[in-house]
Each structure stands twice: as structure tokens, then as C-alpha cells.
C-alpha positions as CSV (number, residue, x, y, z in Angstrom):
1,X,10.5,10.3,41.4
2,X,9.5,11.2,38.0
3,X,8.7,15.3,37.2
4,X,6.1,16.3,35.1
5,X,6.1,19.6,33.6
6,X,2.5,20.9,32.3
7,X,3.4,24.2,30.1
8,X,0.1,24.6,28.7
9,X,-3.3,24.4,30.9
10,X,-5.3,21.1,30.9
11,X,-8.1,20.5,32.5
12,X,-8.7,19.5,36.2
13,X,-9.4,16.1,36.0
14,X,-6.2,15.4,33.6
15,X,-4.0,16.7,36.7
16,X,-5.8,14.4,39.2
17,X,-4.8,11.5,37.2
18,X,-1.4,12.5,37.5
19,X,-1.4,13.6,41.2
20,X,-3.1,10.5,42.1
21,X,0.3,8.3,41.7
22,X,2.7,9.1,44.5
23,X,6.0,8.5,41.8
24,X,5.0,11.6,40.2
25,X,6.2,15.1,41.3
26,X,3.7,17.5,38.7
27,X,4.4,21.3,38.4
28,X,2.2,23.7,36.2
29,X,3.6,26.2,34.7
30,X,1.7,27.5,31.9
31,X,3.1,31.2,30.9
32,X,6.8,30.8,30.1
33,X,8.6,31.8,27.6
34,X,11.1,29.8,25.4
35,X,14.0,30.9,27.3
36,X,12.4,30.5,30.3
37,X,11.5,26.8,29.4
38,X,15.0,26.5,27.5
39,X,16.4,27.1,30.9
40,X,14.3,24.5,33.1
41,X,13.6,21.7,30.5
42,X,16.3,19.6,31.4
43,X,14.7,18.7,34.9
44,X,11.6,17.0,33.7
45,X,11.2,13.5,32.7
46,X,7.4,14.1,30.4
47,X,6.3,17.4,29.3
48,X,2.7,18.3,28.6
49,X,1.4,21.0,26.1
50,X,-1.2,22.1,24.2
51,X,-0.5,24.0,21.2
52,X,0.3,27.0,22.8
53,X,4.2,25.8,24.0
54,X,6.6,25.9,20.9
55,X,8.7,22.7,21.1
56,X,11.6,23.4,19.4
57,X,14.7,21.4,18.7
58,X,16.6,24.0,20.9
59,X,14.4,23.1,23.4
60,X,14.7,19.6,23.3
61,X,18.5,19.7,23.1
62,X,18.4,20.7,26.4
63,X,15.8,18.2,27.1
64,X,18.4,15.9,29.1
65,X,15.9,14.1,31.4
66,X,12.9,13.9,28.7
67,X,11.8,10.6,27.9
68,X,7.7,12.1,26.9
69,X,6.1,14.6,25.5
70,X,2.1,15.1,25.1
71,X,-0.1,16.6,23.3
72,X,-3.6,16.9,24.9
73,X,-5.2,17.2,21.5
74,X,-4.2,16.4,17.7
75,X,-1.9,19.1,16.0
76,X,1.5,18.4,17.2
77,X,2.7,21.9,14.9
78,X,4.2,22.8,17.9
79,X,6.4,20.0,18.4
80,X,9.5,19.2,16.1
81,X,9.2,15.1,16.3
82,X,12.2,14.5,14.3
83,X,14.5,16.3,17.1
84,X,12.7,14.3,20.0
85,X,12.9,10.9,17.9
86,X,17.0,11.7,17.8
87,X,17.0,12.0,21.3
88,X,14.9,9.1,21.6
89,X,11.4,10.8,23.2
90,X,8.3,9.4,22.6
91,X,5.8,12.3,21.0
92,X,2.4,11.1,21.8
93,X,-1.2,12.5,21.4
94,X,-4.8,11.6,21.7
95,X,-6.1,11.4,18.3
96,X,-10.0,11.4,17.8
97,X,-10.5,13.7,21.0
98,X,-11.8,16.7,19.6
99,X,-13.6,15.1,16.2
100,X,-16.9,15.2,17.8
101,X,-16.4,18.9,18.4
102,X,-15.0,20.4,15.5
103,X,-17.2,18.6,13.4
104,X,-20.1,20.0,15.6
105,X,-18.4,23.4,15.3
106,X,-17.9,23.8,11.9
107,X,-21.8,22.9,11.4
108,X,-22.8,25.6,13.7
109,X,-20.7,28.2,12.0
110,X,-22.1,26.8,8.9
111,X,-25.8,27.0,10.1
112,X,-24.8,30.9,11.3
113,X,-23.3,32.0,8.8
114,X,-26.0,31.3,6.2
115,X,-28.8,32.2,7.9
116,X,-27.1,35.5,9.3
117,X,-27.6,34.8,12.8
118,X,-24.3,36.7,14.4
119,X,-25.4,39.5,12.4
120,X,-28.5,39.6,13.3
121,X,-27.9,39.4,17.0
122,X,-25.5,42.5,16.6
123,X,-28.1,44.5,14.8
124,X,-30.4,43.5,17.6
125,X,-28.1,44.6,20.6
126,X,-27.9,48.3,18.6
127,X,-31.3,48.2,19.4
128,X,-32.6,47.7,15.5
129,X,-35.3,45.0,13.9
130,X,-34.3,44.4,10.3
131,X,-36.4,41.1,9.6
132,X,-35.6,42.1,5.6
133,X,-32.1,42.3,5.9
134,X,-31.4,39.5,6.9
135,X,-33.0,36.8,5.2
136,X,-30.9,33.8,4.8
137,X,-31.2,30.1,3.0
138,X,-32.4,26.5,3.7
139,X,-30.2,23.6,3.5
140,X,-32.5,21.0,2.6
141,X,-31.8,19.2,-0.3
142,X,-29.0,21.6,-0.9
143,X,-25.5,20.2,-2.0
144,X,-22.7,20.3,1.2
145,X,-19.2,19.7,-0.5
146,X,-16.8,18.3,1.9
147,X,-12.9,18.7,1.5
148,X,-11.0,16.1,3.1
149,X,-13.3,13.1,4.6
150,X,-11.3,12.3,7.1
151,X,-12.9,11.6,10.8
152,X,-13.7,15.0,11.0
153,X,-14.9,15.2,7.7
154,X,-16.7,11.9,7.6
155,X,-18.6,13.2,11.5
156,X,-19.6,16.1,9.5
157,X,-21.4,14.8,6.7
158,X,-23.4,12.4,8.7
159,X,-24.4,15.6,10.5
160,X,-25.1,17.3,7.4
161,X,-26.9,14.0,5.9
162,X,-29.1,14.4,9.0
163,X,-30.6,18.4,7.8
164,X,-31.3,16.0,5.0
165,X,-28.3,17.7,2.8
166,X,-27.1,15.9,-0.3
167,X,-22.6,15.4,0.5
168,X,-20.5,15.2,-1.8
169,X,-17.2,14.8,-0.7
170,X,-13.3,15.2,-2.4
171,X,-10.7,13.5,-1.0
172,X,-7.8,12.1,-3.5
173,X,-6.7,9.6,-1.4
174,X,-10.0,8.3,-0.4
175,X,-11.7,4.6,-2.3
176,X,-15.5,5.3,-2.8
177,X,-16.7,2.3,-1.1
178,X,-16.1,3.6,2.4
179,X,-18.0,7.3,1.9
180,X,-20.8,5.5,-0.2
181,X,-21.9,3.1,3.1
182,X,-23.2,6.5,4.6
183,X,-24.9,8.3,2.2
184,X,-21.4,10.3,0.8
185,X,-20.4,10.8,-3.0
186,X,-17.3,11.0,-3.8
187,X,-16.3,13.6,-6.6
188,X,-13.2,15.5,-8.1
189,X,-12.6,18.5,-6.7
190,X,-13.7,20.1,-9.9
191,X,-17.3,18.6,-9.6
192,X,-17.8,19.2,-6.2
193,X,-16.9,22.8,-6.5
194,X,-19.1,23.2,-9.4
195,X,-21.6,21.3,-7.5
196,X,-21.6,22.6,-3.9
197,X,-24.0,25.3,-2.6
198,X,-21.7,25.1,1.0
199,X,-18.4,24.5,0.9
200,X,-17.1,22.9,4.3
201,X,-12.5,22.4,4.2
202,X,-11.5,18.9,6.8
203,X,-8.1,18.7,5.1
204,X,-4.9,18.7,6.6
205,X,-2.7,21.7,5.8
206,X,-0.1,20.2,3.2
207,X,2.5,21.4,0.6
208,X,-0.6,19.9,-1.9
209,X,-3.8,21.8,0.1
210,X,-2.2,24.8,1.1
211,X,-3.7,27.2,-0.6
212,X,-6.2,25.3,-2.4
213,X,-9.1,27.6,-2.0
214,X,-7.5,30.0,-4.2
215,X,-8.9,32.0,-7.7
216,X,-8.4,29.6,-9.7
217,X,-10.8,27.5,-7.6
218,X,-12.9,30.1,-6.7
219,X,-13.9,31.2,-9.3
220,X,-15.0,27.3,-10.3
221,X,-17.5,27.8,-7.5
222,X,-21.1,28.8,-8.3
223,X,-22.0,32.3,-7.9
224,X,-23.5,32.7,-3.9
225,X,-21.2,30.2,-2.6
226,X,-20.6,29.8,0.8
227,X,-17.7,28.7,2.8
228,X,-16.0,27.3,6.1
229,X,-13.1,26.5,7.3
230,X,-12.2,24.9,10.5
231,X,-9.4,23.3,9.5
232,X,-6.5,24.8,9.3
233,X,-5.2,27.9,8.1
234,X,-3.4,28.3,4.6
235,X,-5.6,26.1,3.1
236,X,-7.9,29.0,1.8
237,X,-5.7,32.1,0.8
238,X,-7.1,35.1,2.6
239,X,-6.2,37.4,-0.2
240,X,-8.0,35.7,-2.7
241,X,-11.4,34.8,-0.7
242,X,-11.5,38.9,0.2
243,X,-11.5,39.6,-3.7
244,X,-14.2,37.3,-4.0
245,X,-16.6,38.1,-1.1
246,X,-16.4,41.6,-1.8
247,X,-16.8,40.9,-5.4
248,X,-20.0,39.1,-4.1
249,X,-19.2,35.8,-6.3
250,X,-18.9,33.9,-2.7
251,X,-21.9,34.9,-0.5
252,X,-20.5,34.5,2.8
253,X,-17.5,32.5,4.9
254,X,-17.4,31.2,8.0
255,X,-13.1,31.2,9.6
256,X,-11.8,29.2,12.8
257,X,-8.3,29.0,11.6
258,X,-6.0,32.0,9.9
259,X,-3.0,31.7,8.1
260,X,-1.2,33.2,11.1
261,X,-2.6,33.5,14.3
262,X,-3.5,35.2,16.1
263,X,-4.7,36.9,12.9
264,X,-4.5,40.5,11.8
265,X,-5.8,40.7,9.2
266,X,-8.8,42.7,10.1
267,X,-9.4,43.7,6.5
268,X,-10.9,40.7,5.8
269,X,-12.5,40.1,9.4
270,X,-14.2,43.4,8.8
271,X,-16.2,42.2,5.6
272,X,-20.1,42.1,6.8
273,X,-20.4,38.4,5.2
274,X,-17.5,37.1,6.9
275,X,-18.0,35.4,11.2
276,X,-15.0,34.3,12.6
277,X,-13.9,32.6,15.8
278,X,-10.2,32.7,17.4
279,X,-9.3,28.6,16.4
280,X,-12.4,27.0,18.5
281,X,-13.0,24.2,16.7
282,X,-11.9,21.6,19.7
283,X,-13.0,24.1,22.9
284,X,-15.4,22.6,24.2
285,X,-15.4,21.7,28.7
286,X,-16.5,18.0,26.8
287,X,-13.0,17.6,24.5
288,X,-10.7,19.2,27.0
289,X,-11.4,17.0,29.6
290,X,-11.4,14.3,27.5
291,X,-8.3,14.9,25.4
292,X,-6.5,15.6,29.3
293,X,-7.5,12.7,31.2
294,X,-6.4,10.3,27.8
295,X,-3.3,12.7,27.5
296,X,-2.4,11.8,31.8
297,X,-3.5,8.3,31.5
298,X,-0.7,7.5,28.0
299,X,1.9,9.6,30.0
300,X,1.3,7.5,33.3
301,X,1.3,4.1,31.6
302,X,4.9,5.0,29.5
303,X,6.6,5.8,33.3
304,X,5.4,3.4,35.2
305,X,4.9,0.2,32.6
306,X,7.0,1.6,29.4
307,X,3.5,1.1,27.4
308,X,2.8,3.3,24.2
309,X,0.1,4.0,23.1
310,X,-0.6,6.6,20.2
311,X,2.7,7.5,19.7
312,X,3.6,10.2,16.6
313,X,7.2,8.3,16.4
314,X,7.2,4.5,18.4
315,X,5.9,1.0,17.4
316,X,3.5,-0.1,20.0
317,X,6.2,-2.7,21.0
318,X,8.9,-3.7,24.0
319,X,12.0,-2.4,24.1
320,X,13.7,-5.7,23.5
321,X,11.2,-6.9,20.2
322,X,11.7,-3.5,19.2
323,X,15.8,-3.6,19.5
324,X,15.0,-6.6,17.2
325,X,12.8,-5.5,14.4
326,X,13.7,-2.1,14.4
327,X,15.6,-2.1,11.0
328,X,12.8,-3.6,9.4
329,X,10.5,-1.5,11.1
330,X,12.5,1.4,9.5
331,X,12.7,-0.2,5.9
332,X,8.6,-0.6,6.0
333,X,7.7,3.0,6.8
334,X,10.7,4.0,4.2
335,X,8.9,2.1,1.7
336,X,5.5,2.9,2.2
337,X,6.6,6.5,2.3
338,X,7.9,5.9,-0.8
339,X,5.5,4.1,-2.6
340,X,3.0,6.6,-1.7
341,X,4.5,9.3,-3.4
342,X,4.8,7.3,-7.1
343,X,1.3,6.6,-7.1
344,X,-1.9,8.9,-8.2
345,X,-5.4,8.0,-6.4
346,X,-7.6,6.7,-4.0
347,X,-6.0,3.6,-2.1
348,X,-7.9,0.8,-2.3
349,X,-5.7,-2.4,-1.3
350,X,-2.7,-3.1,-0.3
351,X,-0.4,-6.2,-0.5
352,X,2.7,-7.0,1.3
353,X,4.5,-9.9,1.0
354,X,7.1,-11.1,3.3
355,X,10.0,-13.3,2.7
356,X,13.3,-14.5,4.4
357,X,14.2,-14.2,7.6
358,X,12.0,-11.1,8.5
359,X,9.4,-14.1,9.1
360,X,11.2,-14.8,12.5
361,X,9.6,-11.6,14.0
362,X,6.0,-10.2,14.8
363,X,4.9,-9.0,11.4
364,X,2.1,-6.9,12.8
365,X,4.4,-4.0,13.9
366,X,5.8,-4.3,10.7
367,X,2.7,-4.0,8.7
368,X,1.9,-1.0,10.9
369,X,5.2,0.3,10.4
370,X,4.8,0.3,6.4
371,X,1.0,1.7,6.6
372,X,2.3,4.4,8.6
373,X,4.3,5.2,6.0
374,X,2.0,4.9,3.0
375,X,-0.5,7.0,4.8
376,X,1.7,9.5,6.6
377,X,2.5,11.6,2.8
378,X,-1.5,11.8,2.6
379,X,-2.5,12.6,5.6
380,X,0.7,14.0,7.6
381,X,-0.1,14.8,11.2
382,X,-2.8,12.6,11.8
383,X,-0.9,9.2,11.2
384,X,1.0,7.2,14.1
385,X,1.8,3.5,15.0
386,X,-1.6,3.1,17.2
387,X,-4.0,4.6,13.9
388,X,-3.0,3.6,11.0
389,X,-4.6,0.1,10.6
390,X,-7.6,2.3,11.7
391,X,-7.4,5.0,9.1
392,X,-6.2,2.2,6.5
393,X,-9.8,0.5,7.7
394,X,-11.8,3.6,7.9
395,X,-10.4,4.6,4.1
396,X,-11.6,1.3,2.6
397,X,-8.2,0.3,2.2
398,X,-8.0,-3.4,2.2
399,X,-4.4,-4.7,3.8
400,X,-3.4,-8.1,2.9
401,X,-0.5,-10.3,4.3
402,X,1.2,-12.3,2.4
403,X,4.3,-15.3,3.7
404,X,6.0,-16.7,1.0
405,X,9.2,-18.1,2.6
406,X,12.7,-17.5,1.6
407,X,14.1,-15.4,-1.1
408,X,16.8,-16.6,-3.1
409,X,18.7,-12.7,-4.0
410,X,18.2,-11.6,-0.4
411,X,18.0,-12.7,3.3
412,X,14.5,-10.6,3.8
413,X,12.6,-9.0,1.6
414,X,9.8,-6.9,2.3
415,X,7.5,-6.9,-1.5
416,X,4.5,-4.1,-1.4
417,X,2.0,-3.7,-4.1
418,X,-0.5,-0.6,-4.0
419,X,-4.0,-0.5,-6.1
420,X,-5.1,2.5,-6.3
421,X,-8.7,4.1,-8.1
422,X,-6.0,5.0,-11.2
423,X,-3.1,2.4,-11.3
424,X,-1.2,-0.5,-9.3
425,X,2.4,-0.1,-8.2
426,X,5.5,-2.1,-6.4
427,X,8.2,-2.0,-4.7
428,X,10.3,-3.8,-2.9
429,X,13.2,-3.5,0.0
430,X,15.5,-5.1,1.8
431,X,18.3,-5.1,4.3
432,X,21.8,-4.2,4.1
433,X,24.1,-5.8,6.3
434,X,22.3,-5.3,10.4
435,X,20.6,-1.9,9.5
436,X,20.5,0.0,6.2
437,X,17.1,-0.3,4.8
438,X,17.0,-0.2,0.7
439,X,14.6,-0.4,-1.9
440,X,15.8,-2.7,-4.4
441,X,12.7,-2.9,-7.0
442,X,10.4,-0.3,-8.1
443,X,7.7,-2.3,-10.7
444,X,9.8,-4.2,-13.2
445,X,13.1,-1.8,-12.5
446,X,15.6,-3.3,-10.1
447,X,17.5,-0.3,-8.1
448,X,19.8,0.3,-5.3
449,X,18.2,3.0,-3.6
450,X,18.8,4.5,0.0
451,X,15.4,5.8,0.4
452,X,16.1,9.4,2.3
453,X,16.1,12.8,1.3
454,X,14.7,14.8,-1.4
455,X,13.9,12.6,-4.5
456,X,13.0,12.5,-8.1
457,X,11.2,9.6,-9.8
458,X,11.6,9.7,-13.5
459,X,10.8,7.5,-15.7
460,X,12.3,7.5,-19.8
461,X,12.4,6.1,-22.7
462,X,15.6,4.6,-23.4
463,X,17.4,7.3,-25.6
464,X,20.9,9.1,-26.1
465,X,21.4,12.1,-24.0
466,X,18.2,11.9,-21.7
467,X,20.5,11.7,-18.5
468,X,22.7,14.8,-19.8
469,X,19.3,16.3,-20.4
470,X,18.3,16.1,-16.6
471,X,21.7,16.5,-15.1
472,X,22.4,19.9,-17.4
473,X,18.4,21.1,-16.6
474,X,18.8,20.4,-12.8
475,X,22.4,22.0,-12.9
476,X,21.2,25.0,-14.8
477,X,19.0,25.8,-12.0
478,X,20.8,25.5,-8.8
479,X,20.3,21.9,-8.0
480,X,23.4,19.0,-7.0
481,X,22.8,16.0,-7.0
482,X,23.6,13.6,-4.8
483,X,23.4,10.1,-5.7
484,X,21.5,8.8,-9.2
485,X,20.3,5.1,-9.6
486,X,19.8,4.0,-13.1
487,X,17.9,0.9,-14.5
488,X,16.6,0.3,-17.9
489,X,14.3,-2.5,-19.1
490,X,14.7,-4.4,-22.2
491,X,11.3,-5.4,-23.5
492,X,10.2,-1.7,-24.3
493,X,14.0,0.1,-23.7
494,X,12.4,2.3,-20.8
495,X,14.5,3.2,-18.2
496,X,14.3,4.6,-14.3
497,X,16.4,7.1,-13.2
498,X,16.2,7.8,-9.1
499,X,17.8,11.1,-8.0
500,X,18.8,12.1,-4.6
501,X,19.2,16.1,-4.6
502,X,20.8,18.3,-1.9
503,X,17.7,20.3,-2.2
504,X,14.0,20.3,-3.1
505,X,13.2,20.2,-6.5
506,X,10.9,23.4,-6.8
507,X,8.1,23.0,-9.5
508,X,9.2,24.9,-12.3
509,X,12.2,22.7,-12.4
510,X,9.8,20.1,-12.1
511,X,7.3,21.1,-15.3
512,X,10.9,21.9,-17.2
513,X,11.8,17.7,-16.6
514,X,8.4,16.5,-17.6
515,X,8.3,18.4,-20.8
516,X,11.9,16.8,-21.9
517,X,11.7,14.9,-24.9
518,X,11.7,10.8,-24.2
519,X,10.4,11.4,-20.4
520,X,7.3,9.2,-19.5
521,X,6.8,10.4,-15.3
522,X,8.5,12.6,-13.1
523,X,7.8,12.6,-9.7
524,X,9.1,14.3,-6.7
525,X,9.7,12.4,-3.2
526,X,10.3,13.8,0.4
527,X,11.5,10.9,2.6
């Protein structure tokens, strides 16, 4: 008998599915508190939550039994994946569930908020008729800018497209192809905030988009702006969009997600040109019972057939190819993680080329592996084993294959080579003895890197004291450093230096390295 424990309410029909199988034994209990599920976790095989239920790694130490968790929705915030992939649970969730309705949301807080319509109603239920106050705007042939075109994104501006709206759409990791089949331009950020009459944010919250919407950008927007977010909160600081709603340079926004919720800050909720609903954007009777019944249906399969589907940290393979190809699946995601990060741009195509004996196995889990990596940096949450040759399709991307038999310096080798709208880059890894991934090119540099950690990329021209110049800078400011890999090219006497440090490089120490004399890039990698 297999226990489920559901922590957060589903919908009906999701618990049917489960209750339907006779090996299941399904208990609801939806208002505990951490140490109230710290103390009962360990009796459960599968856990289901929504994003209420903090999944900590305190509470899946005690996990014991655990095998699944899912999340009947997207965001998995609320789960810490890397302390259920160390105890070897599957995280899984139903991507694409709620796109229909948060894109359908964020429209109709758009539409509201510009033509005044929840403060109309209000005036109306004081028992007033002010026709003159509150006059509002048309969106025909009025300019929509899109942050993040995502699926979300993307289902927006094909609804926006259809009030006969002109998109334009920012999305750095985007090709233009894709967005230009339905109607979409694709901009900088700068144009489309000078552009953009509406401002609507589809971008997950990153160390790169939090905060975004800030002053700065603000105040790159035309005067009588409006703006919505149903993405998440953090991308737009609070503080600054107050200064400039009161100030009366942004005309109006339009907030289903806070920078901590539930939100208090009623300063800003209180402004007359600001509606607001308490994170809505997937509550609809539609997505919950979708995002439940697809959230039963994965759990059920996994316990009963060991099949995964959309899993956050699991190759859709069997246990015993996966026991096979598992250190190669590891080196791919480590080198499309890190590949990612080194270059600048949309992605347009992507080639890896396989060599050795890694041509034994199934490729295909290993392509997905790698793409799961080049896309998880750029997109974060939203990328797992089941969606990323989707997202990579969606995007534009083109993947290509490549079999070019052995390799004469190594028994595999796994060669990838990203084209991107600004620059092309490669890099290349291999096996050490059974299991220790490493990349062991990066463009014309060869390296021995163990790709894990916190990282700096920098690259130099090939002159005395540059090394001493980055060791003494990082030093100065607090940061060790692990490991450095050196390697320096002799037709133009560049080098590559790759540094492991025991902490994040913040970006003042980051601005100090790339305005050292002889220093050609610096980048910063999380792996």
C-alpha cells in the first residue's frame, strides 16, 4: 500500500483519480504546520502541494518513505529540489496548466485597469455616477510591450494581437524568427519601453529580472504609462513604481504578485490608480482541475509503472538505462549550464557533437539532458527533462546532432557549439574515470575544469601580473578561491583563466575585474 499525503487542496476530480486505484491509501490534510508535517512526513510514499506547503530540506530529511512530490501547478518556490534529488525524490509538475489563464488574467486586469472599470464599479456601489471621471483609453492600434515571451507571454500577445494591438515583445534569450510567425516584434528592452503605451511583465523572477521595473527603467517609459504584472513579484520594485504613480509619470498598474505575500504594503495598494488581486493569475475551476487530474495521473503512473513524466530533476528514462548514462547525463546539463552563462543573446542553434563511446547509449536523453541545462540559467523554474526540446522548439532554437565516432584524446566527448543573435561559442566535456564530468575546452582554450560552484570566466590578454591582479582584487575583498585553471593561446597570447570561489562574486568585485588592465571578458557562473 502506497500513502499519499495531499497538504494543499486540489480539486475533486484530482482525488478521484487517486482513490480510484485500490494500492493507494490518500489522506488530506491541508492546514498543517511545518512541525506538524516535519513530524508525519516520514510515513508517506508521494506528497502533493500547491504552493501553499513550504518544502523544506528539513522536511525532506525526514522524508524516509518519499519517493514523489507534486506540484499541481508550475512554481515549485516552495520546494527545495536539490534536497529531494539527494535523497533521490522525483519533483514533478504540470507545466503549461495554468498558461491559458494567467494569460487570460493579466489581459483582464489590463483591460480594467485602463478603462477604470473597478473603480468605477466602487464609485457606483457608493451610490455616485461620475461618467467624467472616469474616462479611460482604447487599445487599438496602441503598442502592448511584453516582458518575457515565454508561453504565457507568447498566449498573451496573440490575445492582445486579436484587440488589434501592435506587440512588441523583449526577451534576451528569445531568436526573432519564432515571435515574428505571429505577428510579435522583438525589441531591446530600451525600445520597447520607449515604445510601449501598456506594459505587460511574463518573466520569471531571476537574480537578472528582479527588480527590473525599477527608476532607472521607469523613467525610460513614456509619460501615462501603464503597467501589469502577473508574474511574479520582485520583478517591479514596489518602492519605485509608488514614486512614479504618484508622481503621475505611470498612469495606472495593474498587481497579481507582491514582493512578499501576502502583501502589506497597503501604501501602495491604497493609490487610486493601482487594482490588485491576492496572486490569481492560475485560479480558475478550469486550471485547477486540470493542473490536479495531470498532477494524480504523473503521481499514479511513477507508483505503479516507475514512469516520469515532467519531472523538475529525472531523465524520462528506466532505472537501468538511467544507471547507465547517468554520468553523461550529468556532464550534458553541466555543460549546457555552463555554456549558457559565457554567451550574450538570443539562442538560435545549437550543435552537439558526440564522439567515443558515449555513442553506445540513447543520445536523446542526453541531448535533453544538455538542453536542460542551456535553458535552465534563462529560464529557471520552468525547464525539466519532459520540456525542454519543447521550449528549445517553441524559442526558434534549432538543435542539431551530430556522430562523428571516436576521439583520439578521450574515450567520449560530448562537443557543444551555441549561435546566438550576438556571437557563437564551444565547449566541450568529457568523462573522468566512471563518473566525474569535466569540461576540457572552452573555444580554442583547452582546460581541466570541474564545472560546480560559483565561477568566474575571464578572459586576458597575455601579460605579466594579470593573475596577481585578480588574485590580490578578489582577496582584497573577501573572496578565496578555490581552484583556478589557466590556458593561454599562442597565435594572439590571450589567455583563460577559470576560477572556482568559496563564494559568489558580488558585482562590484565583478565591475573592479573587468576594468583591470589586459582583461578582454569577465563572466560570472553559478553551476
Amino acid at each position: 500500500m502506497k500513502k499519499i499525503l495531499i497538504s494543499d487542496a486540489i480539486s475533486r476530480e484530482g482525488l478521484e483519480v487517486f482513490r480510484r486505484i485500490p494500492e493507494f491509501e490518500v489522506e488530506e490534510k491541508t492546514k498543517l504546520t511545518p512541525g506538524e508535517l516535519k513530524e508525519i512526513i516520514g510515513d508517506y510514499d508521494a506528497l502533493v502541494v500547491r504552493s501553499t506547503t513550504k518544502v523544506t530540506a528539513e522536511i525532506i530529511e525526514r522524508a524516509e518513505r518519499m519517493s514523489i512530490i507534486g506540484r499541481a501547478g508550475t512554481g515549485l518556490d516552495n520546494v527545495d529540489i536539490h534536497a529531494a534529488s539527494k535523497r533521490g525524490i522525483v519533483v514533478m509538475n504540470t507545466p503549461g496548466g495554468n498558461t491559458v489563464t494567467t494569460a487570460e488574467h493579466a489581459i483582464a486586469m489590463l483591460l480594467s485597469l485602463v478603462r477604470k472599470i473597478p473603480q468605477a464599479t466602487a464609485s457606483m456601489k457608493a451610490g455616485l455616477w461620475e461618467k467624467n471621471r472616469f474616462s479611460g483609453n482604447e487599445f487599438f492600434n496602441k503598442n502592448l510591450g511584453i516582458i518575457g515571451i515565454g508561453r504565457i507571454g507568447s498566449a498573451v500577445a496573440e490575445r492582445a494581437l486579436g484587440l488589434k494591438m501592435n506587440v512588441l515583445a523583449y526577451d534576451p534569450f528569445i531568436s526573432s524568427e519564432a515571435p515574428a510567425k505571429i505577428g510579435i516584434t522583438l525589441v531591446s528592452l530600451e525600445e520597447l519601453l520607449g515604445a510601449a503605451d501598456f506594459v505587460s511583465i511574463h518573466s520569471p523572477l531571476t537574480e537578472e529580472t528582479r527588480n527590473i521595473i525599477n527608476s532607472k527603467t521607469l523613467g525610460m517609459m513614456k509619460k501615462g504609462v501603464y503597467i501589469v504584472n502577473c508574474a511574479r513579484g520582485g520583478i517591479v520594485s514596489e518602492k519605485d513604481l509608488y514614486e512614479a504613480l504618484v508622481s503621475g509619470h505611470v498612469s495606472g498598474a495593474a498587481l497579481d504578485v507582491f514582493e512578499d505575500e501576502p502583501t502589506r504594503n497597503h501604501e501602495l495598494l491604497s493609490l487610486d490608480n493601482v487594482i490588485c488581486t491576492p496572486h490569481l493569475g492560475a485560479s480558475t475551476d478550469e486550471a485547477q482541475i486540470h493542473v490536479a487530474i495531470a498532477i494524480a495521473e504523473q503521481i499514479s503512473d511513477y507508483l505503479l509503472k516507475g514512469e516520469i513524466r515532467n519531472a523538475l530533476n529525472f531523465p524520462p528514462v528506466t532505472a537501468e538505462v538511467l544507471r547507465q548514462i547517468k554520468p553523461y547525463l550529468t556532464l550534458a546539463e553541466k555543460l549546457g549550464m555552463f555554456q549558457a552563462q559565457l554567451v550574450s543573446g538570443g539562442l538560435e542553434e545549437v550543435t552537439i557533437e558526440y564522439s567515443g563511446e558515449v555513442l553506445k547509449h540513447n543520445l536523446e536523453p542526453i541531448t535533453i539532458a544538455l538542453l536542460k541545462g542551456l535553458l535552465t540559467p534563462i529560464l529557471r523554474e520552468n525547464i525539466n527533462y519532459i520540456n525542454a526540446p519543447l521550449v528549445a522548439r517553441e524559442r526558434g532554437i534549432n538543435v542539431r546532432e551530430v556522430k562523428s565516432g571516436e576521439t583520439k584524446a578521450y574515450t567520449s566527448l560530448i562537443s557543444l557549439t551555441v549561435r546566438t543573435s550576438q556571437e557563437e561559442g564551444c565547449s566541450r566535456g568529457t568523462i573522468f574515470g566512471t563518473s566525474a564530468p569535466r569540461i576540457v575546452g572552452v573555444n580554442r582554450f583547452a582546460v581541466e575544469i570541474i564545472p560546480e560552484g560559483n565561477m568566474i570566466v575571464l578572459s586576458n590578454y597575455d601579460r605579466p601580473g594579470v593573475i596577481g591582479n585578480i588574485g590580490t582584487t578578489l582577496g582584497n575583498n573577501g573572496i578565496n578561491i578555490a581552484q583556478l585553471h589557466l590556458s593561454r593561446e599562442q597565435v594572439d597570447r590571450q589567455a583563460l583563466v577559470v576560477l572556482s570561489t568559496d563564494s559568489v562574486v558580488p558585482d562590484d568585485v565583478l565591475a573592479k575585474l573587468r576594468q583591470m588592465p589586459n582583461v578582454v571578458y569577465v563572466k560570472r557562473l553559478k553551476m
